[in-house]
C-alpha positions as CSV (number, residue, x, y, z in Angstrom):
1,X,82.8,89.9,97.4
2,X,84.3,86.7,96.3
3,X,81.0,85.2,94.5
4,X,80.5,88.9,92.8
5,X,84.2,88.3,91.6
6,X,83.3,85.1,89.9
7,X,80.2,85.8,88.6
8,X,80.9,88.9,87.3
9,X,83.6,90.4,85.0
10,X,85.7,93.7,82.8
11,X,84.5,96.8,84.1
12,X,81.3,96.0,85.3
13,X,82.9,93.8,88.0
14,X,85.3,96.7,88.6
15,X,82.2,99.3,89.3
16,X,80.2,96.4,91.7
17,X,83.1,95.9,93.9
18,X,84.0,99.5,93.6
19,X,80.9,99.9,95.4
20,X,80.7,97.8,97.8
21,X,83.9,99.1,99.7
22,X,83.9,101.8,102.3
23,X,85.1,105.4,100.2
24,X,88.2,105.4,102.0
25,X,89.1,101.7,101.0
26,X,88.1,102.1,97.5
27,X,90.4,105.8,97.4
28,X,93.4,104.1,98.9
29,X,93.2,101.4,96.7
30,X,92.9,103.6,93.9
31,X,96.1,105.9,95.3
32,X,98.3,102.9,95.6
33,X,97.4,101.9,92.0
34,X,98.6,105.2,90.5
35,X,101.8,105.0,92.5
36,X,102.7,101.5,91.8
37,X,105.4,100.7,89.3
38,X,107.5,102.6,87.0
39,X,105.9,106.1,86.7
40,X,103.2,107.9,88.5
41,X,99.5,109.0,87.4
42,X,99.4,112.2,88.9
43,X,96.1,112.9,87.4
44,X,94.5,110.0,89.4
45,X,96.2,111.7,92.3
46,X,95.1,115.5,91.9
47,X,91.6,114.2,91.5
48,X,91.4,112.3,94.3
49,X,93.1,114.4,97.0
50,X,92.1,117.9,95.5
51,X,88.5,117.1,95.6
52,X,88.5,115.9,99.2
53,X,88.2,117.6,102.5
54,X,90.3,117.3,105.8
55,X,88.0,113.8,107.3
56,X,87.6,112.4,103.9
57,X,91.6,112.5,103.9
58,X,92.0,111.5,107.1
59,X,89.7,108.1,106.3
60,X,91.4,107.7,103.1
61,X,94.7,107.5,105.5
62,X,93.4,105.5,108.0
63,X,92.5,102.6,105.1
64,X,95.8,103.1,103.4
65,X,97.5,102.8,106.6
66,X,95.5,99.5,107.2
67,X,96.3,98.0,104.3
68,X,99.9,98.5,104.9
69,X,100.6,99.6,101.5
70,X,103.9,100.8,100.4
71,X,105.5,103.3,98.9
């Protein structure tokens, strides 16, 4: 990941190492970015958690969880 990161760069970096995570990592990184700061992007939310079933939730969980992100 770290030699993609500095060869690559803008959003074709962003798409490579959005592909080389595990679903779940890649949603709960995307989740915490929409809550972060001032505001919320509720779109980014809805799309993400309306689209998914129970065990894709539940994975999404278990990777936010082990990132210890916060709210």
């Amino acid at each position: 990941m770290e030699d993609l990161e500095s060869e690559l760069s803008g959003k074709f970096q962003d798409l490579i190492l959005a592909l080389m995570l595990p679903p779940g990592d890649y949603l709960a990184k995307e989740l915490n970015r929409a809550m972060e700061g001032m505001g919320t992007d509720e779109h980014t939310l809805v799309e993400i958690l309306c689209t998914k079933n129970n065990r894709e939730i539940k994975d999404i969980v278990d990777a936010y969880e082990k990132r210890k992100y916060s709210l």
